[in-house]
N, C-alpha and C positions, 0 to 999 in steps of 0.2 A: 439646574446644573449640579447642585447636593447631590439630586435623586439618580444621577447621572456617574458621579464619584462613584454614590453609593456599588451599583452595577460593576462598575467598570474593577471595583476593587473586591466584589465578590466572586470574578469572573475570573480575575487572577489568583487568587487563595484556591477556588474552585480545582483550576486546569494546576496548580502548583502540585495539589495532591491525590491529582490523579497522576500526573508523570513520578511522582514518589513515589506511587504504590507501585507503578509498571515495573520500576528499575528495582524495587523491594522485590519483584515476584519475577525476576528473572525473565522480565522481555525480550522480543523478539522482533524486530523491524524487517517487514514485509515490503515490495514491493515490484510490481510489472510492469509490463511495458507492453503493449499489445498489437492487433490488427485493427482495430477500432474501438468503441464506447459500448457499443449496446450488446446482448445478450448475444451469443453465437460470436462473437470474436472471440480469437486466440489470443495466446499469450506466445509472446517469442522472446521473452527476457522475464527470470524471475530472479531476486536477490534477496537474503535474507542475511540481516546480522543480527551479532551478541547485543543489547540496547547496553547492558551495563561494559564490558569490554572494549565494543566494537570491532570483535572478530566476524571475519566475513562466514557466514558459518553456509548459504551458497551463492554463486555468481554463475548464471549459466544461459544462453541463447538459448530458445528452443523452436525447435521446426512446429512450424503450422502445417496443418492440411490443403489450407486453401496457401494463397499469395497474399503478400503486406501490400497493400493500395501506395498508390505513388505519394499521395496527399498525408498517410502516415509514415513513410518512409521520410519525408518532409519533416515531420515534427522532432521522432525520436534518433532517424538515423539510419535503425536498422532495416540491411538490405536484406532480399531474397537469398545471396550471395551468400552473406553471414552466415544465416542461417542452414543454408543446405546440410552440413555434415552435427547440427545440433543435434540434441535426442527431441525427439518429440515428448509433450508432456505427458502420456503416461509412461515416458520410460522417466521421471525425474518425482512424480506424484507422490511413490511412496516416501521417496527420500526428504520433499516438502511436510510432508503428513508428520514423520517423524522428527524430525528439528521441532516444529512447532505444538506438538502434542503437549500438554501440559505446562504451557507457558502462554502469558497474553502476547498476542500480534497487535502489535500496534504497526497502522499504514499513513500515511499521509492522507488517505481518501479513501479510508478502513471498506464504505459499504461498497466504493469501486472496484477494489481489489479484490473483497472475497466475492462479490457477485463475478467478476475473471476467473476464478478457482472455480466456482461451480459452471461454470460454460464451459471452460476446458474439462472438468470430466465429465459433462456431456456429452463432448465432442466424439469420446470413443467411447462406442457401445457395444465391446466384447464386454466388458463390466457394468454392472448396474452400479452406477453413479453413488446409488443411495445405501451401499453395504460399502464401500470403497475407502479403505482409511480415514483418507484425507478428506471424506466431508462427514466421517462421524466426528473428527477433532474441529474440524469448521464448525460443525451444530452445536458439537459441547461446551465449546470456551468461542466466549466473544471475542468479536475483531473491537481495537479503540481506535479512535481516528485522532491522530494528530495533528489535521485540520481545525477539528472543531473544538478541541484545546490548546491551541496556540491563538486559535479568533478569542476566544476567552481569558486566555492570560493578555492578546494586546490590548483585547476589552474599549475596540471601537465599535460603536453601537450605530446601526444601522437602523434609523428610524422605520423605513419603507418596508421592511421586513423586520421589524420588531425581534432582533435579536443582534450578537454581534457578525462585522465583519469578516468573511473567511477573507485571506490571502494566498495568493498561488506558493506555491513551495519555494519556488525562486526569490518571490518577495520576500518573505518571513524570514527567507535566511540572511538576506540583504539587511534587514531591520535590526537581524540582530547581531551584524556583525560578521557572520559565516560566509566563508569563499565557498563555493562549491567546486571541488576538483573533476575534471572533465565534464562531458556534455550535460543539460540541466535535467535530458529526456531521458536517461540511461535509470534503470531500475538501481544501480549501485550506489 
């Protein structure tokens, strides 16, 4: 049980100062909303704010190439509808690149998010992907995950996988007291 203290209160000192350094260096909270999980899905919602402010710094739908599955329209919301008169993501890519260039991105599920930034400029191949702003500033400065410094500061330890507990977004903000203003799936 010590050995267990011990962790739990490492775990939180840990993730304490890592969210002190984000807010020290000018973060940036990231996140989308997509056509699915895996590689090759779009993004149709990106939002990004000030982490120290919380100025909305963007809020924007963006049109896919292909159609949002019904079973994802289920989750987050966003319709075909919505989306029609969005810009697509390389009309918004450069303006992403630049918010985020020389500041850390923290996401809630950091390696989901920037693996959706690099499928989205896959997606169009008038540009090579890999000279393209937005993933020389994605290669050079790391994504943090919010996720797996908030399992850390609650620092429930998860025997079966020998680390701590993640919690979904919705829970953690429940735990700590945070309403969430409109839907729980919305990138904002």
């Amino acid at each position: 049980v010590e050995h267990l203290e011990n962790i739990k209160s490492a775990g939180n000192i840990s993730a304490s100062v890592q969210a002190s350094s984000w807010l020290d260096n000018g973060a940036v909270i990231l996140d989308t909303e997509t056509t699915g999980l895996k590689w090759g899905s779009e993004i149709v919602e990106i939002s990004i704010i000030d982490a120290v402010s919380g100025e909305v710094l963007l809020d924007t739908l963006v049109k896919p190439i292909g159609v949002i599955p019904d079973e994802v329209i289920a989750i987050h919301g966003i319709t075909n509808e919505m989306v029609a008169d969005a810009p697509y993501f390389n009309e918004v890519s450069l303006r992403v690149a630049d918010i985020i260039k020389d500041r850390p991105v923290v996401a809630y599920n950091a390696a989901f998010d920037r693996n959706m930034l690099g499928s989205a400029l896959s997606n169009f191949s008038e540009t090579d992907p890999l000279t393209h702003p937005l993933f020389k500033t994605m290669s050079r400065y790391q994504f943090h995950c919010a996720m797996l410094a908030y399992a850390m500061y609650k620092g429930d330890w998860n025997h079966g996988h020998g680390d701590f507990k993640w919690h979904s977004l919705v829970n953690a903000a429940k735990q700590q007291g945070i309403e969430l203003a409109g839907t729980a799936h919305r990138a904002l």
